[in-house]
C-alpha positions in Angstrom: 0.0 0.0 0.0 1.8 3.5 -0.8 1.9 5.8 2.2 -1.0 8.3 1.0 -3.3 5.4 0.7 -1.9 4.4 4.3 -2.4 7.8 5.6 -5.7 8.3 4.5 -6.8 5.2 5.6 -5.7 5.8 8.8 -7.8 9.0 8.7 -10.8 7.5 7.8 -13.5 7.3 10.5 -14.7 3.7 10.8 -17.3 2.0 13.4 -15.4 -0.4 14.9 -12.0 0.9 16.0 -10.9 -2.6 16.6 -10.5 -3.6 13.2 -8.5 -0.3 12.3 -6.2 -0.8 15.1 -5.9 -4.5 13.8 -5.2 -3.0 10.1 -2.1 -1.1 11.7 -0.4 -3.7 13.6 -1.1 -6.1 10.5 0.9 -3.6 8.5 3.9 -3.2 10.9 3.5 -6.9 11.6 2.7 -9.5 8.6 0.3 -10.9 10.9 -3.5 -11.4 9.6 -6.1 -10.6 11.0 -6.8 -14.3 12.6 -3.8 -14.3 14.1 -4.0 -10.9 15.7 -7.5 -11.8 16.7 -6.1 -14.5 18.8 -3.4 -12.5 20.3 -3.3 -12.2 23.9 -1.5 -10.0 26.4 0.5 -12.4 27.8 1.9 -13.3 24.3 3.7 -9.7 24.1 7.2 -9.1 26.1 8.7 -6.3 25.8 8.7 -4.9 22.0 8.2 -8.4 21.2 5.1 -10.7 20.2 4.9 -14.5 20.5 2.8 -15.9 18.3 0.7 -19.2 18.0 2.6 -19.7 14.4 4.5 -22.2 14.7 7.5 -22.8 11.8 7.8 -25.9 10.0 11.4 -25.9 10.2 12.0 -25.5 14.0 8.9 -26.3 15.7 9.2 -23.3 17.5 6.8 -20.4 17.7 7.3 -17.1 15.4 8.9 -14.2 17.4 8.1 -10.4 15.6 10.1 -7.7 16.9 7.1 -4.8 16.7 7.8 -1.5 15.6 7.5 1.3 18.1 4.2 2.5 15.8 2.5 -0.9 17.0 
């Protein structure tokens, strides 16, 4: 999405905040909207989210680093 788009977006008043506020951290994330959905508090340390994804490779969870914006 180029940044006007973005902005204006962002500017756009909506009825359910939740979903805009899911739109943002799905930006600065990757993450869709199911996975956010599903996020809870306890999966965020720090500046950092847990997430229920697990990779294929290790087993392991998927750790994001989230931008300050998030």
């Amino acid at each position: 999405m180029e940044a006007d788009g973005y902005i204006k977006m962002l500017e756009t008043p909506v009825s359910n905040n939740e979903v805009k506020e899911a739109f943002v951290v799905s930006c600065y994330t990757g993450l869709r909207w199911c996975d956010i959905r599903d996020l809870k508090w306890e999966d965020i340390k720090g500046d950092q989210i847990t997430t229920r994804i697990i990779q294929a490779k290790t087993g392991k969870p998927v750790i994001i680093n989230m931008h300050p914006i998030v």
